[in-house]
VEXDO-43473 format. One record per residue: residue number from 1; residue in three letters; z, x, y of N, C-alpha, C in turn. Coordinates in steps of 0.05 Angstrom, whole numbers, plus 5000, padded with zeros to 4 digits. Layout:
! VEXDO-43473
ATOM / nr / rest / nw / nu / nv / caw / cau / cav / cw / cu / cv
ATOM / NUM / ALA / Z / X / Y / Z / X / Y / Z / X / Y
...
END
This chain:
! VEXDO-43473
ATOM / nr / rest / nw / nu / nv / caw / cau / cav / cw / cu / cv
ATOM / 1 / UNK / 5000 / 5016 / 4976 / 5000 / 5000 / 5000 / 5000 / 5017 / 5025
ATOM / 2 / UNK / 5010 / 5038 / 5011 / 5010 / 5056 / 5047 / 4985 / 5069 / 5052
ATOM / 3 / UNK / 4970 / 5073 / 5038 / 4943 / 5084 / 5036 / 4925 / 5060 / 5055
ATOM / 4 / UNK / 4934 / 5037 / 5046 / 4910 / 5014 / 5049 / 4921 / 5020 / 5088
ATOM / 5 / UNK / 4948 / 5017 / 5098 / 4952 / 5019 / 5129 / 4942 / 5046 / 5131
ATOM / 6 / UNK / 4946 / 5071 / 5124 / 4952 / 5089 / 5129 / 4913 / 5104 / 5146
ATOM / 7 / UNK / 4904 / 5083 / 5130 / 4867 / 5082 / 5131 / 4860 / 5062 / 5160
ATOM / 8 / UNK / 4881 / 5042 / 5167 / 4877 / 5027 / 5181 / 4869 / 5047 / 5213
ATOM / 9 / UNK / 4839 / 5044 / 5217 / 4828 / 5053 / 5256 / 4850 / 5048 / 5281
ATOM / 10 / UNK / 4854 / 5075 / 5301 / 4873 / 5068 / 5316 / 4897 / 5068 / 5307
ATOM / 11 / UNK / 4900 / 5080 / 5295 / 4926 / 5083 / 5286 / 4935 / 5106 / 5304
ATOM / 12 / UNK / 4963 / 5111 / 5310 / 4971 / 5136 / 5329 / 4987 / 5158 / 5309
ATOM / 13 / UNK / 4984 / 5178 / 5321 / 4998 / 5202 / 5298 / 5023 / 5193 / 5293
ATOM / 14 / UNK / 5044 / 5182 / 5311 / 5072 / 5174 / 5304 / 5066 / 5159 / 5277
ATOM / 15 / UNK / 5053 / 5134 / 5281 / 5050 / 5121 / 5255 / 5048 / 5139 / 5229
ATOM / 16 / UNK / 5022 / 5148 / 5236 / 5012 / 5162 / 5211 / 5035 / 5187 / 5191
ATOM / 17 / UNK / 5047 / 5194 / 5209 / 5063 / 5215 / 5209 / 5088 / 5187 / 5189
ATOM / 18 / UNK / 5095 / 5165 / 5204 / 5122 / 5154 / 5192 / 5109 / 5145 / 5162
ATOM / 19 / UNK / 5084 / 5133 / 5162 / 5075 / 5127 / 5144 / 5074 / 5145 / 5118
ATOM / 20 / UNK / 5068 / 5179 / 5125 / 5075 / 5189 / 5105 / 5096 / 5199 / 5097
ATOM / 21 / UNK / 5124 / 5209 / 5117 / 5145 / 5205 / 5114 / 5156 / 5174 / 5095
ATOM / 22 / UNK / 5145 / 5157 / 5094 / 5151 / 5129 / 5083 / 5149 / 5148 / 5051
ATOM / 23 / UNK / 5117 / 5145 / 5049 / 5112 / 5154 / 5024 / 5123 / 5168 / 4998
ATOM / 24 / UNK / 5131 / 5189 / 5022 / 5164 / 5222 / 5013 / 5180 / 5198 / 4999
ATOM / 25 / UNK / 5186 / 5184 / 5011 / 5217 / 5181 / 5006 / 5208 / 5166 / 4981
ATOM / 26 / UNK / 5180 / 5144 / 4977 / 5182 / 5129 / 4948 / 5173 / 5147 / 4930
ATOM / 27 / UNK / 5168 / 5168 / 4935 / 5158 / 5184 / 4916 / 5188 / 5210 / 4910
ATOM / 28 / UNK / 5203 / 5207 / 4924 / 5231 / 5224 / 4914 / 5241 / 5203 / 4900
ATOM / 29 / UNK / 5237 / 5175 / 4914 / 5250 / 5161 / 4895 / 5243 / 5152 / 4863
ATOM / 30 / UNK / 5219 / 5156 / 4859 / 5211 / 5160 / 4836 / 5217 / 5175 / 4820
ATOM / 31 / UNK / 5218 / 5205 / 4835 / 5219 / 5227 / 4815 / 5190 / 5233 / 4814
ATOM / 32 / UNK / 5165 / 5238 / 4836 / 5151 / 5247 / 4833 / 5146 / 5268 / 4844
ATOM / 33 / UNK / 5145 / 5287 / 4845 / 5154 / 5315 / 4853 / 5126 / 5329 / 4870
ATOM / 34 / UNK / 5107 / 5328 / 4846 / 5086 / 5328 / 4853 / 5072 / 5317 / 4884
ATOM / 35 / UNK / 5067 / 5289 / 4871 / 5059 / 5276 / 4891 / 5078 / 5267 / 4920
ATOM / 36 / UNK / 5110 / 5281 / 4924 / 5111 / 5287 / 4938 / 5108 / 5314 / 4952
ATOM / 37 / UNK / 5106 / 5330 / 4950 / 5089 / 5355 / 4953 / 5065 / 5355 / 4960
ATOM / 38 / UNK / 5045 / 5336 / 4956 / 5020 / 5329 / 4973 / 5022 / 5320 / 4998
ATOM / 39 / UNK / 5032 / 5297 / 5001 / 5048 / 5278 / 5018 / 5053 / 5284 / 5043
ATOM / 40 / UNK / 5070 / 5315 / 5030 / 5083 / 5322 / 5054 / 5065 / 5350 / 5069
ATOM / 41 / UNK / 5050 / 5356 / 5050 / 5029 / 5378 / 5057 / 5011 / 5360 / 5081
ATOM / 42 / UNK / 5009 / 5336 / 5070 / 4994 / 5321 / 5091 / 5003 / 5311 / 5119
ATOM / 43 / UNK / 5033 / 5308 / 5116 / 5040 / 5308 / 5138 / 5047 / 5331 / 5171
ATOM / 44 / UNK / 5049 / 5350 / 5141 / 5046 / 5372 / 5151 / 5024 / 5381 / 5178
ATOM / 45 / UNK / 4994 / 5364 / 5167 / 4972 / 5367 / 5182 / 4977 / 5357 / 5205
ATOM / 46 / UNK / 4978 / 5321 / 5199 / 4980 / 5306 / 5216 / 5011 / 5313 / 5241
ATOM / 47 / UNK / 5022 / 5329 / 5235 / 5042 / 5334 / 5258 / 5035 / 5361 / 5274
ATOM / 48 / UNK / 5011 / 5378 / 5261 / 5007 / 5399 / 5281 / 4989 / 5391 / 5302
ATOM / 49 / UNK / 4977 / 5374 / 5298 / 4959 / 5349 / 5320 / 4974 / 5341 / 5334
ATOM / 50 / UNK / 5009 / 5331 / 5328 / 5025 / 5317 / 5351 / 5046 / 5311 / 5336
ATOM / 51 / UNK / 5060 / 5306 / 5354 / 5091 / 5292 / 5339 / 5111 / 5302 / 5355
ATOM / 52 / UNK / 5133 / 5280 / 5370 / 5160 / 5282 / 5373 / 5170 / 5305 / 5357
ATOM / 53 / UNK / 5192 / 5308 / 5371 / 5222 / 5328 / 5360 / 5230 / 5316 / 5337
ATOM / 54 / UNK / 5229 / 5292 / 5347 / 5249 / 5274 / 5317 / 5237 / 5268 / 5288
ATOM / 55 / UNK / 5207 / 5262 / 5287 / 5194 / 5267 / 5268 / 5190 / 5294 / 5258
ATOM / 56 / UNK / 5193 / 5312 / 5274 / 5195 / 5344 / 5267 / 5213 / 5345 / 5249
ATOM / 57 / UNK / 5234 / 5336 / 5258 / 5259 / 5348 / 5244 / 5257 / 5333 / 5222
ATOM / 58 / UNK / 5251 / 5300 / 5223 / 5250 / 5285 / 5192 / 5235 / 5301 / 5177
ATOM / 59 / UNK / 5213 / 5309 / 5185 / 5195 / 5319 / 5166 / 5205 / 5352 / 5152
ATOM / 60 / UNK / 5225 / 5363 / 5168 / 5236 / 5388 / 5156 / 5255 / 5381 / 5139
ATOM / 61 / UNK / 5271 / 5359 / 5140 / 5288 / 5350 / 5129 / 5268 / 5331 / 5092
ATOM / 62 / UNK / 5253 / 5328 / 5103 / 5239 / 5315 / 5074 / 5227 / 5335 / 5060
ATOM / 63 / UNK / 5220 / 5362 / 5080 / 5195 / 5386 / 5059 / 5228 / 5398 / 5043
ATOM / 64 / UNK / 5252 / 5396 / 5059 / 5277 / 5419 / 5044 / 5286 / 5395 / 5024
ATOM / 65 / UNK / 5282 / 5366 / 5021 / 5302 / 5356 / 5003 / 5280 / 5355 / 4985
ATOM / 66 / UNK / 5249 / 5372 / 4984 / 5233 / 5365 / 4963 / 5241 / 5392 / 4949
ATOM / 67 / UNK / 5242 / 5416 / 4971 / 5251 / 5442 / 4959 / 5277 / 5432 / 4945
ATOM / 68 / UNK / 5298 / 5424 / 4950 / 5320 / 5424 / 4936 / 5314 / 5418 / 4907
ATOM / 69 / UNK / 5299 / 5389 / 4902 / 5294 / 5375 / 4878 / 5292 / 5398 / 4867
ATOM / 70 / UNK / 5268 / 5414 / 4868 / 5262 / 5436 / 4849 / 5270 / 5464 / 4846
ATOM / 71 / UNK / 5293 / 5460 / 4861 / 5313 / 5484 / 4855 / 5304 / 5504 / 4876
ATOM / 72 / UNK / 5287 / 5506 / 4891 / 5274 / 5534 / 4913 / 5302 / 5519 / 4937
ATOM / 73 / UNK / 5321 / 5537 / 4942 / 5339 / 5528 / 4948 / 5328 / 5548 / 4985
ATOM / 74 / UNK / 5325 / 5572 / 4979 / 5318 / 5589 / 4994 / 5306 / 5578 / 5021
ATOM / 75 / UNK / 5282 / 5566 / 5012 / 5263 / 5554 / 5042 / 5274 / 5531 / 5039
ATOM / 76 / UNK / 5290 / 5515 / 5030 / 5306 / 5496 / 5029 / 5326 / 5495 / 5055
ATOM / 77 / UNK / 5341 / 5520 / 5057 / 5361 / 5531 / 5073 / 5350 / 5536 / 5100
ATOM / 78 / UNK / 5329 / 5547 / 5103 / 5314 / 5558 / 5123 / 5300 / 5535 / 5144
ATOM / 79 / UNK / 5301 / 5514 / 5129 / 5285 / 5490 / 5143 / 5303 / 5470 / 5154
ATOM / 80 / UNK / 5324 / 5473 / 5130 / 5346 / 5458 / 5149 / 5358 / 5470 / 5166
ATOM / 81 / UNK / 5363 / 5498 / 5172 / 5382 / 5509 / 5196 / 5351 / 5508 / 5221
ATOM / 82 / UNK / 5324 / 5508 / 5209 / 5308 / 5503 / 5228 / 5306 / 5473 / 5246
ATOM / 83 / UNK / 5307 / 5458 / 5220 / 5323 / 5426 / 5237 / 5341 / 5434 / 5251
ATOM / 84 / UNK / 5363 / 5443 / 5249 / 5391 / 5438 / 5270 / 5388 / 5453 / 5295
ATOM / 85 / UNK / 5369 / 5478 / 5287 / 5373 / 5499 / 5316 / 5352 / 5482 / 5334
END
């Protein structure tokens, strides 16, 4: 379903950006590891085009709780003291 909005014309980067942030989270909640790891590679794109502070930080906060899942604790650490500073 997020694909079908996420395609929708006129759309603004905030959206696009929450939209795939949306995605992270049903896909941690799954337990899909993978396919959050795309997700967020993609959002990745879409925020060097634009984006608030605050989606910045969500989005560091969703690439470190993907690192966590899989144990890379390291850039895990690094992204969240990058959120806080």
């Amino acid at each position: 379903a997020y694909e079908i909005v996420l395609a929708l014309p006129k759309l603004s980067v905030g959206k696009k950006l929450d939209g795939h942030l949306e995605m992270a989270r049903v896909c941690s909640f799954w337990g899909d590891w993978r396919q959050m790891k795309d997700v967020l590679e993609k959002a990745q794109k879409i925020i060097a085009s634009g984006g608030d502070w605050d989606r910045r930080n969500r989005l560091k906060a969703y690439q470190s709780l993907s690192n966590i899942l899989v144990r890379e604790f390291e850039p895990a650490s690094k992204l969240l003291l990058g959120g806080i500073a």
